[in-house]
N, C-alpha and C positions, 0 to 999 in steps of 0.2 A: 277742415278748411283752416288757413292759416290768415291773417292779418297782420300786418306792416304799417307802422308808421314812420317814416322815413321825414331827413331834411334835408333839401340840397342842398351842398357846401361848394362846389363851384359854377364859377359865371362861364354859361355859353354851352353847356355838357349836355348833349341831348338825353335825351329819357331815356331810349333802352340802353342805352350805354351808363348811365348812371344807376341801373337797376344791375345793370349784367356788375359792377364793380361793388355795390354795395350788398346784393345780394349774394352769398357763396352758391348756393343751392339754383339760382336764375342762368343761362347763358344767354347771350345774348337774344338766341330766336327766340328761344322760350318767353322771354322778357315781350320779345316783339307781337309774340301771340297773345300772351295778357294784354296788352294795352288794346292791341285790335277789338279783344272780345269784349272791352271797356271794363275791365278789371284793374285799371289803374287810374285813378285822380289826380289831379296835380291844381292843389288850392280849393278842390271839390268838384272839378270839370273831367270829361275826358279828354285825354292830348292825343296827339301821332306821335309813333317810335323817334319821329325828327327832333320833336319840340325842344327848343333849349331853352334851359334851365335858370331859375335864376338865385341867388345864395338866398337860402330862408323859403324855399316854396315849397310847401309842405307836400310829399308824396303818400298816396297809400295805394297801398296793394292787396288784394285780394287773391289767395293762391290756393286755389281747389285741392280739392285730394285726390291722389292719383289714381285711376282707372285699377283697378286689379287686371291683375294677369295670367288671364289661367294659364297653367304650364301642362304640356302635352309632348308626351315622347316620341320621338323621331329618329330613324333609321337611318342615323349619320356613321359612316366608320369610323372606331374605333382603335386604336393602337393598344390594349389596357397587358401592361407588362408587369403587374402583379395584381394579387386581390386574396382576399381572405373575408373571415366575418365580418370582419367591421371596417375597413378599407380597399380602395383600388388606386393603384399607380397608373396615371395617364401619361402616353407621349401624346402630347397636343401638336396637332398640326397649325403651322400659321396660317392666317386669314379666319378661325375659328373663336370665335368669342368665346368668353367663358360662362356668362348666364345672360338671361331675359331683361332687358331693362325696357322701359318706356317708349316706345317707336322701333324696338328689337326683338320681339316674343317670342320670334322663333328661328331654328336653327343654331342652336350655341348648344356647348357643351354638357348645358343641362339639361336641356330638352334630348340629347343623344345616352347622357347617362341614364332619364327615366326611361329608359328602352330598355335597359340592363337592367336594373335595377329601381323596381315601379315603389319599391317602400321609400325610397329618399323624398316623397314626398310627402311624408311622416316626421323629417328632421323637423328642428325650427328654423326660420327661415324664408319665407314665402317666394322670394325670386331665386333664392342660391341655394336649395336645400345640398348638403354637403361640401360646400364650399368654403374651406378656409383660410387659403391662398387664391391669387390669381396669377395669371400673367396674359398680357394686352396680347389683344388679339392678332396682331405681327410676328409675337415671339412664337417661336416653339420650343416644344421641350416639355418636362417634367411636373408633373402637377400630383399633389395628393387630395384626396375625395373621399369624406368620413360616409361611413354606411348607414351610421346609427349616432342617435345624441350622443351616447358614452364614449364614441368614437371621436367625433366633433369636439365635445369638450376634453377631451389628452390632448388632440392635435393644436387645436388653439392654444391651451396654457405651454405646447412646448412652443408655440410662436412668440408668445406673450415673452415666456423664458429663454429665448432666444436659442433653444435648445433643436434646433430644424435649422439645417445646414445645408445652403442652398449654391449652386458652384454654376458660373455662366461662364459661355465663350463668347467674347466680344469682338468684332473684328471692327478695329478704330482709325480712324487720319493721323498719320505721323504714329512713331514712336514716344511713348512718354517717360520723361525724365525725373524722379529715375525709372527704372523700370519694374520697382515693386514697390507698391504702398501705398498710404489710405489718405482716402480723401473725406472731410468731416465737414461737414456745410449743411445748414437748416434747409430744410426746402418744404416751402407754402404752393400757392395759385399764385399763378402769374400777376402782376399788379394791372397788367393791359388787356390780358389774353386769358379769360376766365377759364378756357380749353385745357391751357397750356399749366405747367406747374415750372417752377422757378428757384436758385436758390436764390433766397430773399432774407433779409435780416427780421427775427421775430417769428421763423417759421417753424417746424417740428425738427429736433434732433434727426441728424442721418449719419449713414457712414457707410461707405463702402469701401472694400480690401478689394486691391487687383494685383496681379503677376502678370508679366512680362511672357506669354512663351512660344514667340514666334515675331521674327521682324522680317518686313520686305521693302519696299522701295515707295516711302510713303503712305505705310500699312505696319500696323502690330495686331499681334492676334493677343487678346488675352482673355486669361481666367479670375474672371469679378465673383466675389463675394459680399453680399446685400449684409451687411448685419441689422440693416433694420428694417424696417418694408415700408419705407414709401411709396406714394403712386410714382413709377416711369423711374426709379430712381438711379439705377442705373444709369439709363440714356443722360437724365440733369444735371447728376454727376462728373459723367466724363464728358459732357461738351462743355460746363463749368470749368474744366483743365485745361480744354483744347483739343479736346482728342474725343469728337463727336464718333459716337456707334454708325457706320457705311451704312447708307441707306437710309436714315434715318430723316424723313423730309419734316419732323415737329421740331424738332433740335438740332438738325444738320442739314443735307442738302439731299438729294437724288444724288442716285450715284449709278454708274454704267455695269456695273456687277451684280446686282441683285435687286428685287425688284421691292425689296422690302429689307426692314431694318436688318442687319448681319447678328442678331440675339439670339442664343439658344439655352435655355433650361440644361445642363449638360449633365449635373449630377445631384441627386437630393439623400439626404441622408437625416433621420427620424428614428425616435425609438417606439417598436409597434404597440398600438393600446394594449391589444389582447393578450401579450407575454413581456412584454418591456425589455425586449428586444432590440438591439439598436441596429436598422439595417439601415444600407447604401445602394442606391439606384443608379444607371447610368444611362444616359439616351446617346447612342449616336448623332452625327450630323448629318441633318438631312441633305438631300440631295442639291437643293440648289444652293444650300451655304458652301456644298465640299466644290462644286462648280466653281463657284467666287474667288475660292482659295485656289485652283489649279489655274485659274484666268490670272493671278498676279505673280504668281510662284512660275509660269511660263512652259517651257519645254523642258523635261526634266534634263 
């Protein structure tokens, strides 16, 4: 169980909103469920998520510990395009999470890989057992998946080392100018939008390298390289330029071409625990991204 003591610094700022911005870990509902269950005070009273605030009234919070979550294997398909002792290469389909979280338990990635493979429940870990990367549950693509700790930890320290080398297809608004190069901007949590993340001055180092290799008629396709791993960083990245990811309705707009963001995992390249090896993976594009691209590209 966790405890907060909190002070409110603006006049008029209702409670769960002043919890969802001063807490990282709170969103706003969540914020809104504590208060309900009267696990929040405001001066020693309970309030409603309404209540505004006034500078100097002291909040506390009271923030249980989270429910465990057993994980249970499930007979979701699989794409797995490589595997050995101690790793598997996944093409992740979009719409597919990557693990279990708090109101998510089931049906994600992890729950499909204990299916294959029932000792990953042996990593460390309790919701992500071999999980070292992610990628949001809209993209698809490429994902690597340690078998065993000794596998886990190579895979991490080459993250850590920046030595996993990650290659995206992005399909963006407008052409960008110029057409090859990096963009370097910190990106934290939104300052409004607890959801959202943002480049924000005081946030974590980022960076990402893009090429140019494909232009249409208010469309460029390109190939993004992450060098660091932010959460969304990609997406924050290039709508920070102007040139939001298609589809993209957190950072961009709906778009009549696809029904979800234009992101793909396209190439991963790692060197393997078990012989230090240095291989390269490639996923094709799936079927509704190559659709999107013949909808703008037209009649040949």
């Amino acid at each position: 169980m966790k405890v907060l003591d909190l002070v409110a610094d603006r006049a008029g700022e209702r409670l769960d909103v002043f919890l969802s911005r001063r807490c990282s870990e709170l969103s706003r509902s969540h914020a809104r469920r504590l208060i309900d269950e009267g696990l929040v005070l405001v001066d020693g009273r309970p309030a409603k998520p309404s209540y505004q605030l006034t500078p100097g009234a002291t909040v506390n919070v009271t923030i249980p510990p989270a429910q465990p979550i057993e994980l249970l294997p499930e007979q979701i398909p699989l794409t797995i395009i490589y595997q050995d002792q101690d790793i598997l290469v996944v093409d992740k389909p979009a719409g597919l999470t990557v693990h279990p979280a708090p109101g998510h338990p089931r049906g994600t990635l992890v729950n499909a890989l204990l299916a294959i493979c029932p000792d990953l429940q042996d990593i460390a870990g309790t919701l992500r057992p071999g999980i070292v990367h992610r990628l949001d549950k809209d993209t698809s693509g490429l994902l690597v998946v340690a078998k065993n700790d000794r596998a886990q930890g190579s895979l991490s320290q080459q993250l850590k080392d920046r030595d996993v080398h990650k290659t995206y297809l992005a399909l963006v608004h407008r052409a960008p100018r110029p057409p090859e190069g990096i963009i370097e901007a910190p990106i934290g949590r939104h300052p409004r939008n607890r959801k959202k993340m943002a480049v924000v001055a005081g946030g974590r180092e980022a960076e990402t390298r893009y090429r140019t290799r494909q232009t249409f008629d208010g469309y460029a396709l390109l190939e993004v390289q992450p060098v660091t791993g932010r959460t969304h960083q990609i997406r924050v990245h290039l709508a920070a330029v102007g040139h939001p990811v298609v589809g993209d309705t957190t950072y961009g707009r709906r778009s009549a071409l696809i029904a979800r963001q234009f992101l793909h995992a396209w190439r991963l390249a790692f060197t393997l625990p078990s012989s230090g090896r240095l291989v390269e993976f490639e996923s094709p594009l799936p079927a509704d991204l190559r659709e999107a691209l013949e909808m703008i590209r037209g009649p040949a």
